[in-house]
FIKOLZA-1660 file (N, C-alpha, C; in steps of 0.1 Angstrom, whole numbers, plus 5000, padded with zeros to 4 digits):
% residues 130
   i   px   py   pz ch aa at
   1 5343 4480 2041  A  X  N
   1 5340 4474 2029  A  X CA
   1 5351 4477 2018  A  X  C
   2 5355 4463 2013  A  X  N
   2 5367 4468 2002  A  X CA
   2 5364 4476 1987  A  X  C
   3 5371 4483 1984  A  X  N
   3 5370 4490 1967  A  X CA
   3 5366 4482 1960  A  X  C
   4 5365 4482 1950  A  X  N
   4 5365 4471 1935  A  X CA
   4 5383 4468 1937  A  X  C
   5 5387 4476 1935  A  X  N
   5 5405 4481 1935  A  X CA
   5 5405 4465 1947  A  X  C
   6 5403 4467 1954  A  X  N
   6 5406 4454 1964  A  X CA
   6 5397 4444 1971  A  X  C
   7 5383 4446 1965  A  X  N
   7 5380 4434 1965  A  X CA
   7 5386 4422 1961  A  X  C
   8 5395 4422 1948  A  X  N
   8 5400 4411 1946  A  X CA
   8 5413 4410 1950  A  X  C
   9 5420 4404 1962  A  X  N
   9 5436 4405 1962  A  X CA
   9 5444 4404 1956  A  X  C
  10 5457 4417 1950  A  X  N
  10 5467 4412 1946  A  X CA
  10 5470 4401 1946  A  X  C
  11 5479 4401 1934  A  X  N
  11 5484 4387 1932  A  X CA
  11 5499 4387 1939  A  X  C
  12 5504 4377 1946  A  X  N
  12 5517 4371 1955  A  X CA
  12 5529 4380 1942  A  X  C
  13 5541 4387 1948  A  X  N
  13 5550 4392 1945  A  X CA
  13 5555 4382 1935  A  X  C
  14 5553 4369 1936  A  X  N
  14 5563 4360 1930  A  X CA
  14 5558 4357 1915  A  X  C
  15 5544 4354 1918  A  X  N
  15 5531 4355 1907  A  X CA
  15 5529 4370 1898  A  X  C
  16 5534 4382 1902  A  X  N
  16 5537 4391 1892  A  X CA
  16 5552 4389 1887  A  X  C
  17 5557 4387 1893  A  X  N
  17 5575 4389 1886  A  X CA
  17 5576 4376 1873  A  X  C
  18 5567 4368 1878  A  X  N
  18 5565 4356 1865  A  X CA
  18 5553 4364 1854  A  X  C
  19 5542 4368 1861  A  X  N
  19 5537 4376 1845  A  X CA
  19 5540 4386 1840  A  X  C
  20 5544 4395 1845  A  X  N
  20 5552 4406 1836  A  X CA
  20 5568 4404 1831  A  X  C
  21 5573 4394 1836  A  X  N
  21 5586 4384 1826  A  X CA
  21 5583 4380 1816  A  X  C
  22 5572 4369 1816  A  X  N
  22 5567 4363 1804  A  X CA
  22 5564 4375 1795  A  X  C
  23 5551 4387 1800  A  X  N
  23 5547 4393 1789  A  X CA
  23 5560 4399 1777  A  X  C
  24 5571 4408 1790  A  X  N
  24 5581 4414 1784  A  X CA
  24 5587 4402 1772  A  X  C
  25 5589 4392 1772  A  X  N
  25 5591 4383 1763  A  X CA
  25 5578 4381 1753  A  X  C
  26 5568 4387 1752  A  X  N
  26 5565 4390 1743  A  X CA
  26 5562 4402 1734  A  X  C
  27 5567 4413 1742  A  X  N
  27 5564 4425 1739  A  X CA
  27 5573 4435 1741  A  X  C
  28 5575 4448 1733  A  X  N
  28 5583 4453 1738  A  X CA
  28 5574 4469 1731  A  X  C
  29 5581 4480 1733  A  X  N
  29 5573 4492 1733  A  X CA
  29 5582 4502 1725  A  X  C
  30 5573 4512 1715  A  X  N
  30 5580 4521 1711  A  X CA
  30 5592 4529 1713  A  X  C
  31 5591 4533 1724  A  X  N
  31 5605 4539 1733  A  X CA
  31 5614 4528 1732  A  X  C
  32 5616 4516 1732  A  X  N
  32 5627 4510 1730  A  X CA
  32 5634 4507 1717  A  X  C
  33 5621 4508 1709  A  X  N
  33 5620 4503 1696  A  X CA
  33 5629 4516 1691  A  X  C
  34 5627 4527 1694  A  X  N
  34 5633 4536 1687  A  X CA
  34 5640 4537 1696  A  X  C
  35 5648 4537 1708  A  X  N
  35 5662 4538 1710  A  X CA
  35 5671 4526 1705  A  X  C
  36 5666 4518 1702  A  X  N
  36 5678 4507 1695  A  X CA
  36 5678 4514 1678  A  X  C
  37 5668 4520 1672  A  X  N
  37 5669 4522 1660  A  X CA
  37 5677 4533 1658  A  X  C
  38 5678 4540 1666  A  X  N
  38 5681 4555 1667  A  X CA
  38 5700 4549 1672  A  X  C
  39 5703 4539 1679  A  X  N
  39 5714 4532 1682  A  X CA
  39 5724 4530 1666  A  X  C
  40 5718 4529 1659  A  X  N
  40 5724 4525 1649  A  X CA
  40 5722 4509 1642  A  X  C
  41 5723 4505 1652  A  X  N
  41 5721 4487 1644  A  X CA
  41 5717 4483 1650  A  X  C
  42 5702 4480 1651  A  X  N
  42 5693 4474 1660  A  X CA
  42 5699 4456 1661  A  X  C
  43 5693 4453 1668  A  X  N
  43 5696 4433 1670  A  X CA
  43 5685 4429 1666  A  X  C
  44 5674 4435 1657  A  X  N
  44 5661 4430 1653  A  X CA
  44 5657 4432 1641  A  X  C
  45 5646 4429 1637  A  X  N
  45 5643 4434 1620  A  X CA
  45 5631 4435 1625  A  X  C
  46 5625 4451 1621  A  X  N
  46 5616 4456 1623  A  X CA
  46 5606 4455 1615  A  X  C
  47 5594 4449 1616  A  X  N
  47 5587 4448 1602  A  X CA
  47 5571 4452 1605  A  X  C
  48 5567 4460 1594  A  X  N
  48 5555 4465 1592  A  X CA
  48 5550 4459 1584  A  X  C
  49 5537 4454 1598  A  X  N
  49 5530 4443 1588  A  X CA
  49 5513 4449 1580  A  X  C
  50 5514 4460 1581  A  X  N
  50 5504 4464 1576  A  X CA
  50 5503 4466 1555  A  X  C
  51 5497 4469 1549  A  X  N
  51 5495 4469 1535  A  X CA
  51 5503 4479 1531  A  X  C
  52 5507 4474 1518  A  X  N
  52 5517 4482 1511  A  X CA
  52 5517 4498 1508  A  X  C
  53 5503 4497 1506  A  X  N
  53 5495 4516 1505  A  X CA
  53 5499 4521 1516  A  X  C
  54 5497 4513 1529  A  X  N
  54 5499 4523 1543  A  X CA
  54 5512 4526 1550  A  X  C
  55 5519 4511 1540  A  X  N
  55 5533 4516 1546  A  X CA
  55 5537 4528 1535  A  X  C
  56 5537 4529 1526  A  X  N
  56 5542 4539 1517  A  X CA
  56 5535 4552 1521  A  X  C
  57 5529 4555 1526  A  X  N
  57 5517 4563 1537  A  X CA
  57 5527 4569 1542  A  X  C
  58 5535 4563 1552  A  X  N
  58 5545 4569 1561  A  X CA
  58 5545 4554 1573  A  X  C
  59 5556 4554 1579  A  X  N
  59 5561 4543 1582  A  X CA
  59 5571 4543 1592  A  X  C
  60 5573 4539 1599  A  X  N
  60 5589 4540 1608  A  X CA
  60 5597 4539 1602  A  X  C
  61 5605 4548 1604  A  X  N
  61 5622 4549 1596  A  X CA
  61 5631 4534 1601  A  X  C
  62 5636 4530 1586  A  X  N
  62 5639 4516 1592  A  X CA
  62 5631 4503 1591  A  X  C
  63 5620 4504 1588  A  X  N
  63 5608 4491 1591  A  X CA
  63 5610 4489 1575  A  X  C
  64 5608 4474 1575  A  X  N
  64 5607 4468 1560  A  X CA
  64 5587 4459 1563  A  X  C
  65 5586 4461 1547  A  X  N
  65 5574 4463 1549  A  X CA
  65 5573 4450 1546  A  X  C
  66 5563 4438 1554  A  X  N
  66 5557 4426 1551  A  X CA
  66 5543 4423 1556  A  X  C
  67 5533 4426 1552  A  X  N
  67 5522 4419 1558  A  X CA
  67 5524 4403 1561  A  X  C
  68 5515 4404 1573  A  X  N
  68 5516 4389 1576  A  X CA
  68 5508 4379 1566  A  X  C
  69 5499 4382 1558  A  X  N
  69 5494 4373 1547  A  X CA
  69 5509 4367 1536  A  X  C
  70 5515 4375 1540  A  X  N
  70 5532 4376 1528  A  X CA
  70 5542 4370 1531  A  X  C
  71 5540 4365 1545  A  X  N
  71 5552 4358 1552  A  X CA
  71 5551 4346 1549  A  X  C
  72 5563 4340 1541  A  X  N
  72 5563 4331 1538  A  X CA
  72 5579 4323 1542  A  X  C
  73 5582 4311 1542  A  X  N
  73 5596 4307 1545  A  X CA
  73 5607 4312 1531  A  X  C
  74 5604 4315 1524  A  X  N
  74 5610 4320 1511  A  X CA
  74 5610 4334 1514  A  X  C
  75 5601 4342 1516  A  X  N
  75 5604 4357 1522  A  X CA
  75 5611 4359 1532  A  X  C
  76 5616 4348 1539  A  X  N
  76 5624 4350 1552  A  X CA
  76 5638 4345 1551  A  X  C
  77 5641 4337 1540  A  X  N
  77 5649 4337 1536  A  X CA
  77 5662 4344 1541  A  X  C
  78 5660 4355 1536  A  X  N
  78 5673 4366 1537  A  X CA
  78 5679 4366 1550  A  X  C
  79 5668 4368 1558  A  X  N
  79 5672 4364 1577  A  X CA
  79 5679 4352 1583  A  X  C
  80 5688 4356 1591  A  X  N
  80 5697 4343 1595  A  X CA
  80 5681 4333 1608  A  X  C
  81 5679 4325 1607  A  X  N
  81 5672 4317 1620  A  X CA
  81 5666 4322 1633  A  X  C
  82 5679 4329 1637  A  X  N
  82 5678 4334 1649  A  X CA
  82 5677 4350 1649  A  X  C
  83 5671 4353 1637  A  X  N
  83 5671 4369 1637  A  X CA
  83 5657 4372 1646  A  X  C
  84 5657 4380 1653  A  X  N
  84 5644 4384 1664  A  X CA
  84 5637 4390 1653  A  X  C
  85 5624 4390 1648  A  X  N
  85 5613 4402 1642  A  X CA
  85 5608 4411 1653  A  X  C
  86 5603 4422 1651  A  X  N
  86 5594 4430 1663  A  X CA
  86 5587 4436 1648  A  X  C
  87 5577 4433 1653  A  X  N
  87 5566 4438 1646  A  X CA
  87 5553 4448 1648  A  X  C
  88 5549 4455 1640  A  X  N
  88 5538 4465 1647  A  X CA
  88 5530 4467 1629  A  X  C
  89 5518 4475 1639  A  X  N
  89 5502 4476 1626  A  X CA
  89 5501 4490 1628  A  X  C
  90 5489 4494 1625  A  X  N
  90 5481 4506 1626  A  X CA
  90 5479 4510 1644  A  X  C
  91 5478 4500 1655  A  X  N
  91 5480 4503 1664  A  X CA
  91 5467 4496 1676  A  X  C
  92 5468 4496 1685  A  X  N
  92 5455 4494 1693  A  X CA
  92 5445 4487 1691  A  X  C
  93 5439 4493 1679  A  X  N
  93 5430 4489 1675  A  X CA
  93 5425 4478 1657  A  X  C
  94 5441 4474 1660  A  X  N
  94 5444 4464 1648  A  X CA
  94 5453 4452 1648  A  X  C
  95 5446 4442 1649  A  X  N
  95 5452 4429 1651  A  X CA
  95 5461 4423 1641  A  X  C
  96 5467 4433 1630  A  X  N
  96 5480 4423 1625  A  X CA
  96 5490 4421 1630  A  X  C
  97 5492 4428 1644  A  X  N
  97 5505 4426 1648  A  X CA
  97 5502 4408 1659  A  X  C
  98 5491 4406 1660  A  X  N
  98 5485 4392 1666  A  X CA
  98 5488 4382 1651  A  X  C
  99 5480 4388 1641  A  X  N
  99 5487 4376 1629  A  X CA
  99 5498 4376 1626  A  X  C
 100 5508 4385 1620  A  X  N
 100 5520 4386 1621  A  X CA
 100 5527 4374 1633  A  X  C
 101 5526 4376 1645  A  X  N
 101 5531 4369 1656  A  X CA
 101 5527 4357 1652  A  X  C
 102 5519 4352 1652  A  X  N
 102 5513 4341 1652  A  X CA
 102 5519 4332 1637  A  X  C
 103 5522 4341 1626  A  X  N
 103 5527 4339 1620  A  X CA
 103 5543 4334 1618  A  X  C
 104 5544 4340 1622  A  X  N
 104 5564 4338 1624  A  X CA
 104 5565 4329 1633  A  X  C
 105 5559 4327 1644  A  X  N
 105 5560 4315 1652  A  X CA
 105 5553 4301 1647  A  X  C
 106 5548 4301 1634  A  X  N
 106 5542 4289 1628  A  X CA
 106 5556 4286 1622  A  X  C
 107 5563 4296 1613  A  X  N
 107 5577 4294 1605  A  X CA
 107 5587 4292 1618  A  X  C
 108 5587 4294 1626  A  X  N
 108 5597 4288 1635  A  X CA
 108 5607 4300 1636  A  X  C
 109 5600 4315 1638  A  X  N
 109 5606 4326 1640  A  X CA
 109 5605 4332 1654  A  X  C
 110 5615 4340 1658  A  X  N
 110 5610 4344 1667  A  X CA
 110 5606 4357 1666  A  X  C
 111 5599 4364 1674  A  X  N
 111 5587 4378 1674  A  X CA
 111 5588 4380 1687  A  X  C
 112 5582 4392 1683  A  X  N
 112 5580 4404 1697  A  X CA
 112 5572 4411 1690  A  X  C
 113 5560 4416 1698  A  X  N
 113 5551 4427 1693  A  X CA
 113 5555 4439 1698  A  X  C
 114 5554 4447 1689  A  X  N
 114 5558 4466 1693  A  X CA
 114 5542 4472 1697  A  X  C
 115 5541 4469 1710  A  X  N
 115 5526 4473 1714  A  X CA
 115 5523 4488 1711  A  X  C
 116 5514 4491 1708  A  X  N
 116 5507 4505 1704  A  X CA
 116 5510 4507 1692  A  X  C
 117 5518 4501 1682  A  X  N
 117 5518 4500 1666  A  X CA
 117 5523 4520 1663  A  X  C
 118 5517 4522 1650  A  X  N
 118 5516 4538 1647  A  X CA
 118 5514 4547 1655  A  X  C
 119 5504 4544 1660  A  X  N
 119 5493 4552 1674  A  X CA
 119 5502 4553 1682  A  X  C
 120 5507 4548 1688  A  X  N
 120 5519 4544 1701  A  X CA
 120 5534 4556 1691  A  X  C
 121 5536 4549 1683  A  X  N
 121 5548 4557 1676  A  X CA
 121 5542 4575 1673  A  X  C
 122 5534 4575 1670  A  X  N
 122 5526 4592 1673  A  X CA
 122 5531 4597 1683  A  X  C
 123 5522 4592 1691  A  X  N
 123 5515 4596 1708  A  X CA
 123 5531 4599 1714  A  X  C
 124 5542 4592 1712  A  X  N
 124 5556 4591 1716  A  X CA
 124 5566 4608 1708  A  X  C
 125 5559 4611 1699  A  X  N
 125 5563 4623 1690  A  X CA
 125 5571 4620 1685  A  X  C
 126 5578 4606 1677  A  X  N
 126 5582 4606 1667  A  X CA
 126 5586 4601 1652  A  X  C
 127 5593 4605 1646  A  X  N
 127 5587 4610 1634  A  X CA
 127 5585 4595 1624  A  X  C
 128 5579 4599 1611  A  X  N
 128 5573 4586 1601  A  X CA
 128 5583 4589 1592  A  X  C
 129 5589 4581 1585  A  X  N
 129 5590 4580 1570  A  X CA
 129 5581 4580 1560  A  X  C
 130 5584 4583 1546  A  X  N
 130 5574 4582 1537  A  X CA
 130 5582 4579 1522  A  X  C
% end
């Protein structure tokens, strides 16, 4: 009798290498996020889309602060077209890094979510700005 674990068959080698491609094209994760920042000149603009109170709270060193309600084609301005955003919230358990995304890709931006937001940047040990 199979596990739960295998009752249902993996999926075909070829059928994961296409969904965890795609996903990584959507996502990318703290530890990267902070070795490119810690690099010196990231290839991204980092942006904290959470409320102005929580960014001044403490915040990733480097992250400019925009809630996604804020994004506008005039706030984006400053960015060349093809600038990547990666974006992150409070973490886990907070979906502005889903509006944010959803946002930038209405303006015809491109995104990447920084999965685990704060919580993730914690849990990783390191440090906030304030």
């Amino acid at each position: 009798m199979p596990s739960r674990v295998t009752e249902i068959p993996a999926a075909a080698p070829d059928a994961v290498m296409a969904h965890y491609a795609r996903r990584l094209a959507f996502e990318t994760d703290c530890s990267d996020v902070h070795a490119a920042m810690a690099g010196g000149a990231p290839d991204f603009v980092l942006l904290d889309v959470r409320g102005a109170t929580l960014f001044a709270a403490g915040h990733i060193p480097g992250a400019v602060n925009l809630p996604h309600g804020k994004m506008t084609e005039r706030r984006l301005a400053d960015w060349p077209a093809e600038t990547l955003f990666v974006v992150y919230c409070a973490g886990p358990h907070c979906n502005g890094t889903d509006r944010a995304a959803l946002r930038l890709a209405q303006l015809g931006r491109q995104v990447k979510v920084m999965i685990g937001g704060m919580t993730g940047w914690a849990d990783e040990g390191y440090n906030f700005t304030s």
